[in-house]
Backbone as CSV, one residue per row, in Angstrom:
resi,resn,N_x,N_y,N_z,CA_x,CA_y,CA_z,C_x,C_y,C_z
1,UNK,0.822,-1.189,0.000,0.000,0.000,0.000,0.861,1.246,0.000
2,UNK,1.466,1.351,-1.128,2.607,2.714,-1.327,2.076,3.951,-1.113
3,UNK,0.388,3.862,-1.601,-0.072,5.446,-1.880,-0.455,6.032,-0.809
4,UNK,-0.295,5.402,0.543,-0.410,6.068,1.454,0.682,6.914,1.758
5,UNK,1.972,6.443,1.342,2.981,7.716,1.806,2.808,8.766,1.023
6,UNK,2.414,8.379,-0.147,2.073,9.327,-1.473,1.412,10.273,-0.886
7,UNK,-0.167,9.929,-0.253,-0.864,11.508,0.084,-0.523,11.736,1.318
8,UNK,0.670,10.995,2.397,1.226,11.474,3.756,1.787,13.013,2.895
9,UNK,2.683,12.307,2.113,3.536,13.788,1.618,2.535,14.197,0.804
10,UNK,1.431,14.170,0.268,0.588,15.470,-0.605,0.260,16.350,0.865
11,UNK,-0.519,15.497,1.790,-1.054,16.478,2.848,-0.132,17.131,3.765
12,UNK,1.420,16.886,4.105,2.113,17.928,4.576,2.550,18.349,3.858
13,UNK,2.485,18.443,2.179,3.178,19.849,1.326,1.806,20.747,1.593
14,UNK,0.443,19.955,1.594,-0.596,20.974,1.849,-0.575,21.861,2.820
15,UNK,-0.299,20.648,3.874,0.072,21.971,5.201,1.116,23.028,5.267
16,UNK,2.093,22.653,4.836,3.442,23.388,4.515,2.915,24.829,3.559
17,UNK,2.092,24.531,2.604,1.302,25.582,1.648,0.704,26.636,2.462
18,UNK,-0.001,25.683,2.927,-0.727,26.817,3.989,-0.585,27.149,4.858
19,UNK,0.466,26.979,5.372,1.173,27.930,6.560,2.104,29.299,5.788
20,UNK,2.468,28.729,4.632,2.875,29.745,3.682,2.169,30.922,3.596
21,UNK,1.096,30.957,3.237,0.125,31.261,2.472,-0.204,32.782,3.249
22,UNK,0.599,34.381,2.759,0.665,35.315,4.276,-1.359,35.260,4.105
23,UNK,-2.276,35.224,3.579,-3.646,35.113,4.064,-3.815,34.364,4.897
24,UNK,-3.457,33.225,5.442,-3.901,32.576,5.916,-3.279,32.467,7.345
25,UNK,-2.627,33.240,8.201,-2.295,33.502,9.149,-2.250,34.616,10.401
26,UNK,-3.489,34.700,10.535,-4.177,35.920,10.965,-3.909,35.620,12.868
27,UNK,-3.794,36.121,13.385,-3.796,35.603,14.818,-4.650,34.550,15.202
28,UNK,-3.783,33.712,16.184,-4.651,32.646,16.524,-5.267,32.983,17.503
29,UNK,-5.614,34.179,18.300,-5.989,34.074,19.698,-8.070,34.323,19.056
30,UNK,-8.231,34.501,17.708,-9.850,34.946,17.805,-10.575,33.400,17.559
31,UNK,-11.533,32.838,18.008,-12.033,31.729,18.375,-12.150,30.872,17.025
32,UNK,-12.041,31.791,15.578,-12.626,31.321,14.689,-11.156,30.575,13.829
33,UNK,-9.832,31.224,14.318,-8.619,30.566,13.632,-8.423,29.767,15.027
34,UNK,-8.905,29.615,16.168,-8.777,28.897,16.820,-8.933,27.461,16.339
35,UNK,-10.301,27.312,15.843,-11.527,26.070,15.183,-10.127,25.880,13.984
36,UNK,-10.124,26.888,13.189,-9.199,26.261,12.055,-7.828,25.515,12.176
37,UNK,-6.986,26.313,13.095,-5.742,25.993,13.541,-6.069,24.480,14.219
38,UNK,-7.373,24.628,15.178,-7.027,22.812,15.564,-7.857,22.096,14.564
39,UNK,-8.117,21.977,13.815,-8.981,21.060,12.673,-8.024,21.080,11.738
40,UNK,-6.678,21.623,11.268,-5.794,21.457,10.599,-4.495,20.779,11.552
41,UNK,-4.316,20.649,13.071,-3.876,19.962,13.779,-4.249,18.606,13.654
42,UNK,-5.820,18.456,13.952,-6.066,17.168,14.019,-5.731,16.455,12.571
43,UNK,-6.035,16.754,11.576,-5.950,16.420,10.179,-4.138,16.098,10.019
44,UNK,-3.471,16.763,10.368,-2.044,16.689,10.297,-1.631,15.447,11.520
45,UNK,-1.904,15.239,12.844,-1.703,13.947,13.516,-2.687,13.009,12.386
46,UNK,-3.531,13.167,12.158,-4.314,11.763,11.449,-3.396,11.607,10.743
47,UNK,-2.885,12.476,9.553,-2.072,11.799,8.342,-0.577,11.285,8.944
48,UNK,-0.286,11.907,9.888,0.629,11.253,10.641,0.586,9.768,11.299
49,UNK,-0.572,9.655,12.094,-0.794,8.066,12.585,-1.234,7.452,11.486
50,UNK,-1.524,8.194,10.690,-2.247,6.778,9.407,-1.211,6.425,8.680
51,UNK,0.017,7.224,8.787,1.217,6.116,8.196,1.999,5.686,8.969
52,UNK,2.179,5.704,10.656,2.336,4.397,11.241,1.319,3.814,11.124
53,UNK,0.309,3.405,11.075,-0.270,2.322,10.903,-0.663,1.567,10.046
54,UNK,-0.417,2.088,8.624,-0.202,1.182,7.533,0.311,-0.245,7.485
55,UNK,1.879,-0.154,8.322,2.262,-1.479,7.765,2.032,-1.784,8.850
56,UNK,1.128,-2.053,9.533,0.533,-3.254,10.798,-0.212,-3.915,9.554
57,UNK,-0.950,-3.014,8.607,-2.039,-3.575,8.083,-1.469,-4.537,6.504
58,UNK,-0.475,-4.448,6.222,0.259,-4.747,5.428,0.519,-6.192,5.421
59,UNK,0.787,-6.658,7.020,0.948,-8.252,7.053,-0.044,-8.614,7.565
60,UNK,-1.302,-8.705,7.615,-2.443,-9.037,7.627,-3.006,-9.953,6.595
61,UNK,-3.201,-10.916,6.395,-3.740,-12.178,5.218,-4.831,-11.198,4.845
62,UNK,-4.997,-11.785,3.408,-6.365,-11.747,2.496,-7.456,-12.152,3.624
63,UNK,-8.375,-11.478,3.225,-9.627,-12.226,4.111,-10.083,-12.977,2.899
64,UNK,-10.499,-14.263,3.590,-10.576,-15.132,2.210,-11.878,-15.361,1.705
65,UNK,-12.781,-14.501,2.354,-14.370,-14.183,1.709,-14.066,-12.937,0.325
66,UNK,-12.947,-12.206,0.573,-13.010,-11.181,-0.402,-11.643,-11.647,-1.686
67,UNK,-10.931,-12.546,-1.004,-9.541,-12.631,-1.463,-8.382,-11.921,-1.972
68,UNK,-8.679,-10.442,-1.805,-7.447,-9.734,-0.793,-7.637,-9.179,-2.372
69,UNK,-6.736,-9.097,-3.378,-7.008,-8.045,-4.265,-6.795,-6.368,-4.360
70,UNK,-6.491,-5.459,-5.331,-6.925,-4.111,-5.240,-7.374,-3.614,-4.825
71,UNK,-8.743,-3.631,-4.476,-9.771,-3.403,-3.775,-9.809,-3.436,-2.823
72,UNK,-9.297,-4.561,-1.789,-9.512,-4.906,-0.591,-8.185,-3.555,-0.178
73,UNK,-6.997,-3.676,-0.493,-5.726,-2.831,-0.871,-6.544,-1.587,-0.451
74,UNK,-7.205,-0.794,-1.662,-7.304,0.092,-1.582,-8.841,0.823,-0.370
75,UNK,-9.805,-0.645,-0.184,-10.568,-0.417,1.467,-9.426,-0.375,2.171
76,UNK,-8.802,-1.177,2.923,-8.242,-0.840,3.709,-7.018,0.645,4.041
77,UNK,-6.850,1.232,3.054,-5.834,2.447,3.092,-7.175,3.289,3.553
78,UNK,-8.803,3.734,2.857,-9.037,4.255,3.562,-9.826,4.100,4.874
79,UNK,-9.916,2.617,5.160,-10.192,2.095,6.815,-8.602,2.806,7.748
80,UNK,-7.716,2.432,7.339,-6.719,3.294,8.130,-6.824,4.789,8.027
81,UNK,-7.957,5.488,7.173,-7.494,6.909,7.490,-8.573,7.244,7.977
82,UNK,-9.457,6.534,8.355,-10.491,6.992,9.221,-10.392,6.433,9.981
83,UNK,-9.567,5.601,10.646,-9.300,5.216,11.688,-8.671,6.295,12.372
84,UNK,-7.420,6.672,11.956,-6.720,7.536,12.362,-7.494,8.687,12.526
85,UNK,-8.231,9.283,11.554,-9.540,11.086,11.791,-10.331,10.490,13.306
86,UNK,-10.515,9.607,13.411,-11.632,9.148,14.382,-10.907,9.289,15.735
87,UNK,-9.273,8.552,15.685,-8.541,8.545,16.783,-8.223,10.230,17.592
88,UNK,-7.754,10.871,16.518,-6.872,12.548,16.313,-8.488,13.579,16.588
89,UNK,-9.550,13.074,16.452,-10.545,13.719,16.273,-10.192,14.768,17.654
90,UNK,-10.792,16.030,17.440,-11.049,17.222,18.487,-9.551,16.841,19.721
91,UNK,-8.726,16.533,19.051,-7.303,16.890,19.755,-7.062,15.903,20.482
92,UNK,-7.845,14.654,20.670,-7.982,13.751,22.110,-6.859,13.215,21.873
93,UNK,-5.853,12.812,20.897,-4.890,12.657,20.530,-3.700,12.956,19.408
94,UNK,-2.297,13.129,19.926,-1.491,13.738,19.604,-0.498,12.960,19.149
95,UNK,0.545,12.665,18.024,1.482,11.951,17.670,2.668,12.457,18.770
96,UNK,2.843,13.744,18.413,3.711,14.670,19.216,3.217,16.224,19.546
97,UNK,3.071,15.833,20.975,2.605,17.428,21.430,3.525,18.791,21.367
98,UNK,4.868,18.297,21.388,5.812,19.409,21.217,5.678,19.360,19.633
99,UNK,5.425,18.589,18.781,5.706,19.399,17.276,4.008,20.045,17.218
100,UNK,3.007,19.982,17.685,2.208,20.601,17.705,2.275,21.843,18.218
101,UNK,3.162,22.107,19.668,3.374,23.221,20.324,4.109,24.348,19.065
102,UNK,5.418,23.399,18.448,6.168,24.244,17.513,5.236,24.893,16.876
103,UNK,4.110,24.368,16.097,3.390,24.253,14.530,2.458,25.678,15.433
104,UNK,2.307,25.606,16.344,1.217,26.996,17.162,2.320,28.284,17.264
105,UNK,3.142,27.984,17.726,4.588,29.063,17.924,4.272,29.764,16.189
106,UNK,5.132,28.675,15.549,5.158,29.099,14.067,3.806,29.920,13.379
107,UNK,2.659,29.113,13.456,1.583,29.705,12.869,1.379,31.545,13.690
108,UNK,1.769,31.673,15.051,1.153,32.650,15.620,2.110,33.602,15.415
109,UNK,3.663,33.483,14.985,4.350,34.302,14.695,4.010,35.080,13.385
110,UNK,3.705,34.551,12.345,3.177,34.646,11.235,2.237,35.517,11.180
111,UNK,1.606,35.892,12.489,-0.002,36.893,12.565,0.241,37.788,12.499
């Protein structure tokens, strides 16, 4: 399942974009880049845990009702990324809280 690293790195050049981006860095202290800043947190740990957890799912047998295939390949990449949105959901979990701390430093300097 390669294409998961594929959109790991599409979605942190995304993030990387948009931290770029001088519109898009307005102070974080008003409630409404608050909502944004952590809903682009959580989204950034998801794509983060969803590629450790890929190759757990990697040596896992065919289920032999479906017999494993493309398909099954490509359910399961996005069963791991909603696994991971579900886990990261509303902050309850963090890959790393200090690179989150950085990513708030960085974004709020930017305001």
């Amino acid at each position: 399942m390669s294409t998961g690293n594929n959109n790991a790195i599409t979605d942190k050049h995304n993030i990387n974009q948009e931290l770029k981006r001088p519109d898009s860095h307005p102070n974080v202290n008003s409630n409404i880049e608050k909502k944004k800043f952590n809903a682009m947190l959580d989204e950034f740990n998801a794509t983060l845990l969803s590629s450790m957890m890929e190759p757990i799912y990697e040596n896992i047998e065919p289920d032999p009702l479906t017999g494993g295939g493309f398909a099954e390949e490509t359910l399961n990449h996005f069963l791991i990324n909603e696994y991971a949105r579900e886990i990261t959901k509303d902050g309850n979990f963090k890959v790393d809280p200090n690179l989150n701390k950085q990513l708030l430093k960085k974004y709020q300097n930017h305001g």
